[in-house]
C-alpha positions in Angstrom: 5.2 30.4 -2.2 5.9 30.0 -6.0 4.0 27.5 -7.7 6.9 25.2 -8.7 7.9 24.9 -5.2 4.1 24.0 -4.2 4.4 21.6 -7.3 7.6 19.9 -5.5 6.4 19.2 -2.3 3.2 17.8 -3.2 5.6 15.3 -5.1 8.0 14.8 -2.1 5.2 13.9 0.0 3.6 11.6 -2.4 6.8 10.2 -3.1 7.1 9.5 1.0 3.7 8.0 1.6 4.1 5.4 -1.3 8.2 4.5 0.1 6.3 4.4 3.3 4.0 2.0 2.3 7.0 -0.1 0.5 8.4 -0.9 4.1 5.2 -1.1 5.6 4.2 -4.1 3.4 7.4 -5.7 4.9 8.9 -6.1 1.1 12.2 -4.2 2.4 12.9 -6.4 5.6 11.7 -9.3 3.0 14.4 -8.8 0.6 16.9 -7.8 2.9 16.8 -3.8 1.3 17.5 -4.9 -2.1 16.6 -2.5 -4.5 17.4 -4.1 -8.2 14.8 -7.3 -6.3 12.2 -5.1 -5.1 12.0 -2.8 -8.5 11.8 -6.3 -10.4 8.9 -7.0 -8.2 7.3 -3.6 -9.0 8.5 -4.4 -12.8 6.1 -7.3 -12.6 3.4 -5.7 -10.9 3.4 -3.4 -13.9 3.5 -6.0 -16.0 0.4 -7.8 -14.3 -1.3 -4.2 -14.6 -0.7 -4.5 -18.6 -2.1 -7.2 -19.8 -5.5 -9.4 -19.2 -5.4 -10.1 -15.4 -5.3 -6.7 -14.8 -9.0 -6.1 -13.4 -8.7 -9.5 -11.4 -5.5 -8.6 -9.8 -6.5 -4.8 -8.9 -9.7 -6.5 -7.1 -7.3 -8.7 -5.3 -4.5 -5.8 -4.6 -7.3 -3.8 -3.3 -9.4 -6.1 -0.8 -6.2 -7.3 0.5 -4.7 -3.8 1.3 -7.9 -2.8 2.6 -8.3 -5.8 4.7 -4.5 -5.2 6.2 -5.4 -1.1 6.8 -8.9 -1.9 8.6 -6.8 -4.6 10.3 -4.0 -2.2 11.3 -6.9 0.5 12.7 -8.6 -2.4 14.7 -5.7 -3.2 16.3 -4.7 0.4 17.6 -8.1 1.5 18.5 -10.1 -1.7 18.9 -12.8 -0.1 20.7 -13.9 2.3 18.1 -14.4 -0.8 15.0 -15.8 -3.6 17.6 -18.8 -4.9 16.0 -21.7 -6.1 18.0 -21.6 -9.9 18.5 -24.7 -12.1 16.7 -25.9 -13.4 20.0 -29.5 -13.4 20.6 
């Protein structure tokens, strides 16, 4: 396979993971599909990621996304991340 095609399908699938996690956040169902609302929200986002908050709101972006993923693997496998209780 040429390298340009390789190239392209990396950036479909990239491109599909990150619309993928756009509805799985619930922002599509929140703004009723509206695109011009939903890339003003990403426009701010961007806009958060330029200027002094930036480090506080990654930190905050990132332990809530990783709180909802470990959440979401709990849920559909809850046997495998039980944690022991603190019962003596």
């Amino acid at each position: 396979m040429r390298t340009w095609a390789i190239e392209r399908r990396k950036r479909t699938r990239r491109l599909i993971e990150l619309g993928g996690l756009v509805v799985k956040s619930g922002v599509v169902d929140l703004t009723g599909d509206d695109r011009a609302m939903i890339y003003g929200a990403f426009i701010w986002i961007a806009d958060k990621l330029r200027n002094e908050e930036r480090d506080r709101a990654l930190a905050l972006w990132a332990a809530k996304g990783k709180q909802a993923f470990e959440a979401e693997r709990s849920s559909t496998n809850p046997a495998v991340t039980q944690q022991p209780s603190d019962r003596a």
